[in-house]
Kinemage of the C-alpha trace (Angstrom):
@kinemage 1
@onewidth
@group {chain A} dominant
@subgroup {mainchain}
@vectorlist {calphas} color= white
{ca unk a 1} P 167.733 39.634 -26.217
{ca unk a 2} L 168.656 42.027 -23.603
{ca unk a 3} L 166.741 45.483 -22.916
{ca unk a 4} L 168.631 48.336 -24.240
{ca unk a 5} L 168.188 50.883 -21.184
{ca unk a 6} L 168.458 54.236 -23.879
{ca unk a 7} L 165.105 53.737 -24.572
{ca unk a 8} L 164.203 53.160 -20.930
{ca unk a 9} L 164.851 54.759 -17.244
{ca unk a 10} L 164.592 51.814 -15.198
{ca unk a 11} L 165.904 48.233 -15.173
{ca unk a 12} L 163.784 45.604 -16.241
{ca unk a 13} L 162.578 42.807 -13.917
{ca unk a 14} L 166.160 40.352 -13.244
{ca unk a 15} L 163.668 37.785 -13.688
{ca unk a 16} L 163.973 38.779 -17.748
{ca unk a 17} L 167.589 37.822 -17.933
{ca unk a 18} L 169.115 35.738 -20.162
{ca unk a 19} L 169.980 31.985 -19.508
{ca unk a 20} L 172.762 32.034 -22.097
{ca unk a 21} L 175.174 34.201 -21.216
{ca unk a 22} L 173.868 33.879 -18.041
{ca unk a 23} L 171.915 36.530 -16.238
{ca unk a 24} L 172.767 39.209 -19.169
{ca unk a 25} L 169.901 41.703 -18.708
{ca unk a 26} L 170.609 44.992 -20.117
{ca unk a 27} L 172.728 47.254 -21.866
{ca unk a 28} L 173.613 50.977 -22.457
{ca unk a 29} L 172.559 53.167 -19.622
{ca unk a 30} L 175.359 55.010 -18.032
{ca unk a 31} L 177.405 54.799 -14.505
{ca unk a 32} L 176.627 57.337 -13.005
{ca unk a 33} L 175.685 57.045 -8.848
{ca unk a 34} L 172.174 57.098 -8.923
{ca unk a 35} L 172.169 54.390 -12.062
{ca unk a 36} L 174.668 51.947 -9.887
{ca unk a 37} L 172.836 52.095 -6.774
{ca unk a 38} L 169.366 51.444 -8.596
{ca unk a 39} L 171.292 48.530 -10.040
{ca unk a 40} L 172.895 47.107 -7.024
{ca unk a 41} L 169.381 47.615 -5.039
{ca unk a 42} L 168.013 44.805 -7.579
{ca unk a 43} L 170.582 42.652 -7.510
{ca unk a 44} L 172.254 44.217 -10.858
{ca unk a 45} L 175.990 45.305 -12.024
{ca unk a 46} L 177.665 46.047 -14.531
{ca unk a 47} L 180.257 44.325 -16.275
{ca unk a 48} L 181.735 45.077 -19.707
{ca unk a 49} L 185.086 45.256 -21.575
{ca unk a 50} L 186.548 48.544 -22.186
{ca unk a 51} L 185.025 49.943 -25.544
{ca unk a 52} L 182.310 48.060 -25.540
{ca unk a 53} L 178.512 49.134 -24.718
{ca unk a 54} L 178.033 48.851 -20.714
{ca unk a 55} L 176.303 45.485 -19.900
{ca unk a 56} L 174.147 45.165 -16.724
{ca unk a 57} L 173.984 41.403 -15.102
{ca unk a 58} L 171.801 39.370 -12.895
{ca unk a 59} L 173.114 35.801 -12.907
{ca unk a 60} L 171.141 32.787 -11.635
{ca unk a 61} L 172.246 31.255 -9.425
{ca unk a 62} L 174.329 33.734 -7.384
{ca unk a 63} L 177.288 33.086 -5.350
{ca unk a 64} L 176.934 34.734 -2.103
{ca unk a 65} L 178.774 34.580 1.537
{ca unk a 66} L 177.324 35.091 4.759
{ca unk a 67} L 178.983 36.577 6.852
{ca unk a 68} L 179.485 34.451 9.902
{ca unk a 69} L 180.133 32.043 7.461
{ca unk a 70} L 183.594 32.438 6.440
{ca unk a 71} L 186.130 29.917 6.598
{ca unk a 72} L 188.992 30.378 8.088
{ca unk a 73} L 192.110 27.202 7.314
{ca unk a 74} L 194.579 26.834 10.079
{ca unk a 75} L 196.853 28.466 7.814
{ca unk a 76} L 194.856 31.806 7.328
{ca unk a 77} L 194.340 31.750 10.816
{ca unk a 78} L 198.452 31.395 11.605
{ca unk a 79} L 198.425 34.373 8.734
{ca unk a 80} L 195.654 36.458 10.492
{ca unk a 81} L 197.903 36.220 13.766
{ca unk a 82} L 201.290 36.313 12.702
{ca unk a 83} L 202.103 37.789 9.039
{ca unk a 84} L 202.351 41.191 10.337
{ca unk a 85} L 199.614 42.536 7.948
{ca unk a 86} L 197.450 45.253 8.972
{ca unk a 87} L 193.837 45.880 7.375
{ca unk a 88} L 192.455 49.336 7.347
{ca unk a 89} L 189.256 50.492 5.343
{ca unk a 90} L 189.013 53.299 3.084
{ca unk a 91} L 192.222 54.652 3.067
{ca unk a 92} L 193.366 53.875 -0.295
{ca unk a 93} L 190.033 53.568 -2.425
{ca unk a 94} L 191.140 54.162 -5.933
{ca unk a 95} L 194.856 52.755 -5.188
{ca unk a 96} L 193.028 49.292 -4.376
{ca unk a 97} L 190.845 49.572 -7.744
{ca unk a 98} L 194.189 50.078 -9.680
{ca unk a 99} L 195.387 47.546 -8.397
{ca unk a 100} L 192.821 45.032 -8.862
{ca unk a 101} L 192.940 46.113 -12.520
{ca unk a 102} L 196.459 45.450 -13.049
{ca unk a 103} L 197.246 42.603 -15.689
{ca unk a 104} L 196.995 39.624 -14.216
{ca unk a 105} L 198.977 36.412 -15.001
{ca unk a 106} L 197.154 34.343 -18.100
{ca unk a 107} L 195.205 37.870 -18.724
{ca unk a 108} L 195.380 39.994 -21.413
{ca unk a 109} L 192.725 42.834 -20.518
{ca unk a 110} L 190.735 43.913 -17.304
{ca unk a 111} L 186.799 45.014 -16.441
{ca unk a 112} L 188.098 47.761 -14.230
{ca unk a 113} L 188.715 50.598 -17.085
{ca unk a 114} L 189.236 54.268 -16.546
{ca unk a 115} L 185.603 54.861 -16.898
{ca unk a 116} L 184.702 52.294 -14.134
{ca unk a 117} L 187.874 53.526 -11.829
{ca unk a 118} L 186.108 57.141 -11.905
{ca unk a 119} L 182.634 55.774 -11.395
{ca unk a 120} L 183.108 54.055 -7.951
{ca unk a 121} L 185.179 57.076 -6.832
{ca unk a 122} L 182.140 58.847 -7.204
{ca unk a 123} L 180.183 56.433 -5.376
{ca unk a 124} L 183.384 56.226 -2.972
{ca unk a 125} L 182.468 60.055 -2.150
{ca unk a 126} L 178.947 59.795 -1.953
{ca unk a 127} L 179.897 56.998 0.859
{ca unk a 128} L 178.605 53.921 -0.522
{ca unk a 129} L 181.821 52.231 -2.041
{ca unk a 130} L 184.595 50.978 0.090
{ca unk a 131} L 187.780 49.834 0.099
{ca unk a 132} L 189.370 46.791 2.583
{ca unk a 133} L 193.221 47.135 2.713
{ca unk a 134} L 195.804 44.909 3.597
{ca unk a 135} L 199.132 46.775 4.072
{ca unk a 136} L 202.598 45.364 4.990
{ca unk a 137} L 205.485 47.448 5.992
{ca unk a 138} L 204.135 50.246 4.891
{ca unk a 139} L 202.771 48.568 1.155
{ca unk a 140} L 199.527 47.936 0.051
{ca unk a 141} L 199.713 44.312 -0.544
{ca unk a 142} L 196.072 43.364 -1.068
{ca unk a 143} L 192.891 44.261 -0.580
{ca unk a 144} L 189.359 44.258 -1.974
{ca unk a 145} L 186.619 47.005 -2.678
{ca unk a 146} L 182.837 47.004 -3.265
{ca unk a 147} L 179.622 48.656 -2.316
{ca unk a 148} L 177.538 48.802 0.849
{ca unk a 149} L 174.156 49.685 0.819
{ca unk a 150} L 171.926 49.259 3.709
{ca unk a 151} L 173.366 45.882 5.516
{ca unk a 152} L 174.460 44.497 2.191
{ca unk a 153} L 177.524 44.456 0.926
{ca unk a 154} L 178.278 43.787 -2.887
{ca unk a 155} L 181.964 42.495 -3.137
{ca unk a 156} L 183.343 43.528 -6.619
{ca unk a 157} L 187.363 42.454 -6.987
{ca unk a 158} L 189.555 41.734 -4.999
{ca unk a 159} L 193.671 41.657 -5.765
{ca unk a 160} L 196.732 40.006 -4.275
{ca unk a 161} L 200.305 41.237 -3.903
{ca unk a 162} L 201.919 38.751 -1.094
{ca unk a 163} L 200.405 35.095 -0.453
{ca unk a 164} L 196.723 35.069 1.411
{ca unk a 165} L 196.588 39.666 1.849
{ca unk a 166} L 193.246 39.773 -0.160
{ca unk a 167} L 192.021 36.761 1.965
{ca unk a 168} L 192.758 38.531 4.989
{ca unk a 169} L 191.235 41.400 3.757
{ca unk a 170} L 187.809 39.409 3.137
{ca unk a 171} L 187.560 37.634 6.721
{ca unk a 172} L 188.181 40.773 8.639
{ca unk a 173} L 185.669 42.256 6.237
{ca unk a 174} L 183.195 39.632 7.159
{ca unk a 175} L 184.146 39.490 10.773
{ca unk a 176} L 183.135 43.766 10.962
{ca unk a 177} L 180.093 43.001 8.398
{ca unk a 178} L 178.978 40.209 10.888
{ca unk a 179} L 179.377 42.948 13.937
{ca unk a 180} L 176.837 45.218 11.995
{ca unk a 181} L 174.739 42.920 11.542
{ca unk a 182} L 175.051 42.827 7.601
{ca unk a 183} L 173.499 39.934 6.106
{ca unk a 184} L 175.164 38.987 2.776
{ca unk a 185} L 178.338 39.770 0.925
{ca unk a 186} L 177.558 39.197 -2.699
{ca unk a 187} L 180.141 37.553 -4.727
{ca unk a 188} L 178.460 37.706 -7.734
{ca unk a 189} L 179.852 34.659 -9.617
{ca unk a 190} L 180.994 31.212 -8.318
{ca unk a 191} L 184.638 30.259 -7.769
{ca unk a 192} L 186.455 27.893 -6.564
{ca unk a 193} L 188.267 30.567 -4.713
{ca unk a 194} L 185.012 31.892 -2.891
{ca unk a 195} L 183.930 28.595 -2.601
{ca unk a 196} L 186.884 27.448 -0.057
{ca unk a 197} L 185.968 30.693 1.881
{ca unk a 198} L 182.824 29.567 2.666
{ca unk a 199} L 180.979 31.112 -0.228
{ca unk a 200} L 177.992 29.231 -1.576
{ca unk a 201} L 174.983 29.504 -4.508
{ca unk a 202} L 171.705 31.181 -3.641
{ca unk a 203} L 169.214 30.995 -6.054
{ca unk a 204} L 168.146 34.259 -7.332
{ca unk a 205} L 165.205 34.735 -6.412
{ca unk a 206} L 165.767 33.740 -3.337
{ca unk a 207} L 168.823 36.217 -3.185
{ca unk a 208} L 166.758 39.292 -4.292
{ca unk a 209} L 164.149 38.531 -1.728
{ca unk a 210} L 166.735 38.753 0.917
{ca unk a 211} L 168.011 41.702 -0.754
{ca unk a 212} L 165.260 44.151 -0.827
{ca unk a 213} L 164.842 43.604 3.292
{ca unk a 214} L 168.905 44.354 3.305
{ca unk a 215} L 168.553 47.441 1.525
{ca unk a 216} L 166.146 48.785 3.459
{ca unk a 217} L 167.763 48.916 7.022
{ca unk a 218} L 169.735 51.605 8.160
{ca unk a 219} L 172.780 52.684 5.930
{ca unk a 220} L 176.532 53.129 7.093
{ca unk a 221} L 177.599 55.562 5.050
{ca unk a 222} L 181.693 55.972 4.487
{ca unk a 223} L 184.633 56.632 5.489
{ca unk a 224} L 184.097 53.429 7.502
{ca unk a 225} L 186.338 52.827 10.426
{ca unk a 226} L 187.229 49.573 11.541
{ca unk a 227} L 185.661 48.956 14.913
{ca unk a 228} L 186.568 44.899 14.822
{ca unk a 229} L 190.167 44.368 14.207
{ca unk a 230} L 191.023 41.291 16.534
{ca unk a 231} L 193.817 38.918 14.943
{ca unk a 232} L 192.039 35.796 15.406
């Protein structure tokens, strides 16, 4: 049974959570910064439908990418060069969570409520949420957002308006992460999708021990600016 965090101030030990569903550790608590970015520094987030209690999760095993790791098909690479996209970095913060909430075909509900839109604004403004952007013509067209803390980088949704923008957002993402030296982007749970990016499993306690030395190095706090941009 998972801890109900009311009655507590601190998350218990990941190493508690459940098998079945897996890596369900807690619920209740609230969303406030300092609660996320206690969660995030263990390897925890939260992930709950709208109107129900909020439930914290720390699956085993987790999917994570490194990022000089990504993989790039010649066909992302002919997009990265000649689509005419261009990626920028928070710009649009809650525009790209909006988006990546939007119904999505087969789907009849989304994660990203009102109440979660508002919480990683905050965290947007206290610098630790970003937001990777994709834009075409003038649109936003794709893009992903998630949270940095340290030199890790927690990935949380990503969203898709033309064929391969959120992709493109995600390998120029790695390619800057990889410049600062981050060492992981968490992807929390394994997809096929991640998986043909280069994404792989990391057991997880091998992925919180690499955590807590990511957490600890210097932080980059936001607005980020984009300081590797090269096409290819």
């Amino acid at each position: 049974m998972s801890e109900r965090l009311e009655s507590a101030p601190f998350f218990p030990p990941v190493e508690t959570a459940l098998r079945e569903p897996n890596g369900l550790l807690a619920m209740g608590g609230d969303l406030s910064p300092a609660r996320l970015l206690d969660a995030y520094r263990h390897g925890i987030f939260p992930w709950f439908s709208p109107g129900d209690p909020i439930l914290w999760w720390s699956p085993d095993p987790r999917m994570v990418l490194v990022p000089g790791e990504v993989r790039v098909t010649r066909s992302l690479a002919r997009r990265l060069r000649n689509s005419g996209f261009e990626v920028r970095v928070d710009t649009a913060f809650t525009e790209v969570m909006r988006a990546c909430a939007a119904p999505r075909e087969g789907e009849t509900g989304t994660w990203i409520s009102p109440a979660m839109v508002a919480a990683y604004s905050r965290l947007f403004d206290v610098g630790y949420a970003h937001s990777v952007e994709t834009w075409h013509d003038g649109r936003l067209v794709g893009g992903l957002y998630g949270v940095a803390i340290g030199r890790m980088f927690y990935g949380e949704s990503m969203f898709s308006r033309e064929p391969d923008a959120s992709k493109v957002a995600l390998v120029r993402l790695a390619r800057q992460l990889r410049q600062w030296d981050f060492g992981l982007i968490d992807c929390q749970m394994e997809t096929p999708h991640l998986a043909s990016l280069g994404a792989r499993t990391m057991p997880r306690a091998m992925f919180t021990a690499r955590l807590a030395e990511l957490v600890k190095l210097p932080h980059l706090p936001g607005p980020w600016t984009l300081t590797f941009n090269a096409p290819d």
